[in-house]
TIMI-956980 format. One line per field, with one value per residue (C-alpha): residue in three letters; x, y, z. Coordinates in nm, 4 decimals, always signed. Example, Ala and Ser with C-alpha at 12.3 -4.5 7.8 and 13.67 -1.06 7.14 Angstrom:
<rs>
rest <- (Ala,Ser) $
xx <- (+1.2300,+1.3670) $
yy <- (-0.4500,-0.1060) $
zz <- (+0.7800,+0.7140) $
</rs>
This chain:
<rs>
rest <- (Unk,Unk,Unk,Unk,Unk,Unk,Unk,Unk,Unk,Unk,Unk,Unk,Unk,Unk,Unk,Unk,Unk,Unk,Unk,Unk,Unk,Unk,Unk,Unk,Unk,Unk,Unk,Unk,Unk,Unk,Unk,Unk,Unk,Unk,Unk,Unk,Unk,Unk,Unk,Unk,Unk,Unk,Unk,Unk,Unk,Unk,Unk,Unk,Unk,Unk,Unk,Unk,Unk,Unk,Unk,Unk,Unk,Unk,Unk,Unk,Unk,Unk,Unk,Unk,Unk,Unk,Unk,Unk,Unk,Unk,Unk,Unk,Unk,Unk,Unk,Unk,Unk,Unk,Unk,Unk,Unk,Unk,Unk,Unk,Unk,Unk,Unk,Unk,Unk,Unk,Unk,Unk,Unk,Unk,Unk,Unk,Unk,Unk,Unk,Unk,Unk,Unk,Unk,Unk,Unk,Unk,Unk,Unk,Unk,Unk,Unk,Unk,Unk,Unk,Unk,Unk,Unk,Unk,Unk,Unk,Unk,Unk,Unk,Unk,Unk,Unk,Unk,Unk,Unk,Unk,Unk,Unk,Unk,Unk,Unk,Unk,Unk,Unk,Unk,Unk,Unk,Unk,Unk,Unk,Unk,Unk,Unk,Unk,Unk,Unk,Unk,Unk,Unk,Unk,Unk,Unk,Unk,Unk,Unk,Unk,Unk,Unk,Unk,Unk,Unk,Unk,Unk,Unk,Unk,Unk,Unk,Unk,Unk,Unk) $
xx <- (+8.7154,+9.0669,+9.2138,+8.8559,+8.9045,+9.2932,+9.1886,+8.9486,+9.1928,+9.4787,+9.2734,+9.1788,+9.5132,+9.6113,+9.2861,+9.3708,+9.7384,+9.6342,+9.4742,+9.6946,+9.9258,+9.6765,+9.6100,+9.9992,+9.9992,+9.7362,+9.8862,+10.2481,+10.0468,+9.8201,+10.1870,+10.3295,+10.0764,+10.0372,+10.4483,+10.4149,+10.1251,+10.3053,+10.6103,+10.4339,+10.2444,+10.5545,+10.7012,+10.4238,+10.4368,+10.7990,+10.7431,+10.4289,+10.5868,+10.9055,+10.6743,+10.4740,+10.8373,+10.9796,+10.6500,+10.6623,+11.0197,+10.9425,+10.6270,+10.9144,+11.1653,+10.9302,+10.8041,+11.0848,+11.2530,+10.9220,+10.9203,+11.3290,+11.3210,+11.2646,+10.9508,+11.0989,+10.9604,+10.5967,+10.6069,+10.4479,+10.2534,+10.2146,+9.9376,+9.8523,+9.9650,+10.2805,+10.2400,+10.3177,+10.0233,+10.0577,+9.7840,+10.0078,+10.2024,+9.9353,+9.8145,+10.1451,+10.1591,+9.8197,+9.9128,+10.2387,+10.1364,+9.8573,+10.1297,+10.2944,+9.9510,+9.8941,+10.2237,+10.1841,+9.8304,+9.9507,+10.2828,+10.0757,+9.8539,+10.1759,+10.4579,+10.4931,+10.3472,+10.7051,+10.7559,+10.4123,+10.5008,+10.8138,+10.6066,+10.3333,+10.6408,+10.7862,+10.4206,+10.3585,+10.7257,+10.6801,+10.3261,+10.4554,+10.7269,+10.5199,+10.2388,+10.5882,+10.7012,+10.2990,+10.3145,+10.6789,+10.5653,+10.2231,+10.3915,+10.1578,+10.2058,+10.1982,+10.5436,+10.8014,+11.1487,+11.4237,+11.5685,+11.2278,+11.2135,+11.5787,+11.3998,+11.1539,+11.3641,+11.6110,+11.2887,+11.1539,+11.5451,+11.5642,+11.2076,+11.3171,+11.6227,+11.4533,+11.1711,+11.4677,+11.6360,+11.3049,+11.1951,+11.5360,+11.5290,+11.2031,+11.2485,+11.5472,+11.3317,+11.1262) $
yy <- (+6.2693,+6.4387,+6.1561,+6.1400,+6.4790,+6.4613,+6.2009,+6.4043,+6.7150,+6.4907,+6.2929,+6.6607,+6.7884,+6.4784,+6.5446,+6.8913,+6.8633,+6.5651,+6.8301,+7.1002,+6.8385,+6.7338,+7.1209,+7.1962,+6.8787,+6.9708,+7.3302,+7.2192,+6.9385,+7.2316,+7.4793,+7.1851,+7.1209,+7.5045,+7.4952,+7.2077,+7.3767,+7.7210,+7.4928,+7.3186,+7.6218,+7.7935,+7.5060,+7.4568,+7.8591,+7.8503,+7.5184,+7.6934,+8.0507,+7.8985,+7.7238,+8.0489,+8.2133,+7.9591,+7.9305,+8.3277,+8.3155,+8.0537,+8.2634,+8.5576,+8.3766,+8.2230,+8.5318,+8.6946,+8.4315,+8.4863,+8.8333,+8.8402,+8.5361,+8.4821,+8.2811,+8.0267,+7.7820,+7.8865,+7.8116,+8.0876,+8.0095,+8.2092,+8.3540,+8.3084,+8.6922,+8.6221,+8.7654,+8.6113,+8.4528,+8.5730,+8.4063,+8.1881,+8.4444,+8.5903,+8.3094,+8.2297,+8.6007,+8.5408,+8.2650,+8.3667,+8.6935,+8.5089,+8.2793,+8.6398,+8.7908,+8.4224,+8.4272,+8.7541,+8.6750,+8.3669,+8.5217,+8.8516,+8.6090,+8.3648,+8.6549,+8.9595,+9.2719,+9.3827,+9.1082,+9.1176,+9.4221,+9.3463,+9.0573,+9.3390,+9.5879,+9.2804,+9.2128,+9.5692,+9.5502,+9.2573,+9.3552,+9.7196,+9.5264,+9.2618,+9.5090,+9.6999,+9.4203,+9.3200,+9.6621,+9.6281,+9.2658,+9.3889,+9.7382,+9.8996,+10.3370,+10.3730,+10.0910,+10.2523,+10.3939,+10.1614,+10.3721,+10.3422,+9.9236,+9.9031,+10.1483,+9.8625,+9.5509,+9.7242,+9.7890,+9.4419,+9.3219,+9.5541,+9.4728,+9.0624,+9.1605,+9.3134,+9.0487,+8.7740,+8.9128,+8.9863,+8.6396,+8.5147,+8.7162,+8.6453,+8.2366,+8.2867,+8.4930,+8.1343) $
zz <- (-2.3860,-2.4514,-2.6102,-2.8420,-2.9293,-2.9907,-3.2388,-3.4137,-3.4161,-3.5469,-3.8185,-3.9390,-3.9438,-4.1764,-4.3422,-4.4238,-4.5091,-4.7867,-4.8916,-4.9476,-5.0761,-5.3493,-5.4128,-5.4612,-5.6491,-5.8730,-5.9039,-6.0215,-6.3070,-6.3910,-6.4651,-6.6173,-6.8235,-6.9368,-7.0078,-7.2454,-7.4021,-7.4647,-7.5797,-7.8205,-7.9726,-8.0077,-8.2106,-8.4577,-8.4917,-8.5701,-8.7933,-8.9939,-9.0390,-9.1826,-9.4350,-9.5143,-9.5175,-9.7621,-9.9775,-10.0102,-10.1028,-10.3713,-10.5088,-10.5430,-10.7252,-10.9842,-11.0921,-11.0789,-11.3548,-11.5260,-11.5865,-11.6279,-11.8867,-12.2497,-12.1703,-12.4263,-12.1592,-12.2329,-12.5618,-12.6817,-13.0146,-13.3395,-13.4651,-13.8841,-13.9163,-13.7074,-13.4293,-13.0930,-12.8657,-12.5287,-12.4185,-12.1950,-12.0611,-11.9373,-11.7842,-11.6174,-11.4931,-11.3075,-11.1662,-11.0207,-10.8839,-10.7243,-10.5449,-10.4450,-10.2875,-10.1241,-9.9714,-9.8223,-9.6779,-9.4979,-9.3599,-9.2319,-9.0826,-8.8981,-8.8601,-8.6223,-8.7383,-8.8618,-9.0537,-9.1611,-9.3347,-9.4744,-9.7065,-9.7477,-9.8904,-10.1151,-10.2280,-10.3265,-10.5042,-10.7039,-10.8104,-10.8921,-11.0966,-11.2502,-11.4100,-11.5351,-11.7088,-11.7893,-12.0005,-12.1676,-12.3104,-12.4861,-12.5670,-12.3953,-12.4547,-12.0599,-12.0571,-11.8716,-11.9553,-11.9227,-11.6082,-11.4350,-11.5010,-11.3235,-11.0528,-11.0398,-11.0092,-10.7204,-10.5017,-10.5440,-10.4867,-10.2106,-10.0236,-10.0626,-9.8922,-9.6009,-9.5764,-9.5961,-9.2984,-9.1324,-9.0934,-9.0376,-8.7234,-8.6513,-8.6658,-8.4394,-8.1217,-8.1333) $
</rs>
């Protein structure tokens, strides 16, 4: 009988620690597994702000060279009494600001809440800046002073400069 029941208390034992072997072998996949996740989540967030980043940059620039440009490219067509069509202009304006407010969506949406901002402040800027300009071109009564347009143009410089280095330093913490 006590060899019978050494057997039984032996082929437990083995039993058990298979066991707990399996369970710490589970464990260590199941960390693993959750490491490789978090790594690859990290580098599609890194991959997919840079994109919003860049594409919001982009937006910037193009309306920027829009509203600072003779919008010679635009070809803007005369009317019979001689008078300048801005129907394209207009229509390029819309379009380009709607880049700007895209941008901002998708990087509030992908960045930190700082950063976040920072597009928010630049978006605000160049939207402040672009109905400016909007009023200089159709010589509107309400077009501001010259002073106030350069007032204008150095916050929209100034808020690209602080988004720029915003997401720089945010792409680095990933």
């Amino acid at each position: 009988m006590d060899a019978g029941l050494a057997a039984v208390i032996a082929g437990a034992s083995g039993a058990g620690g298979a066991a707990l072997a399996a369970f710490g072998t589970s464990f260590a996949m199941l960390r693993q597994a959750k490491i490789q996740r978090d790594s690859a989540h990290s580098l599609w967030l890194r991959n997919h702000q840079q994109q919003a980043f860049e594409e919001l940059m982009i937006a910037v620039r193009r309306l920027k060279d829009l509203l600072s440009g003779p919008n010679t490219a635009l070809n803007l067509a005369r009317r019979e009494d001689g008078s300048e069509d801005l129907t394209p202009y207009f229509q390029e304006h819309e379009v380009r600001t709607a880049a700007v407010s895209a941008g901002v969506t998708r990087v509030s949406l992908l960045a930190d809440l700082v950063t976040g901002s920072s597009a928010f402040k630049m978006g605000t800027a160049m939207s402040d800046l672009a109905l400016a300009e909007l009023r200089v071109k159709i010589a509107s009564t309400s077009a501001p002073t010259e002073e106030e347009l350069k007032q204008l143009w150095d916050a929209a410089n100034m808020a690209g400069a602080e988004f720029a280095l915003q997401a720089q330093q945010t792409l680095q913490k990933i």
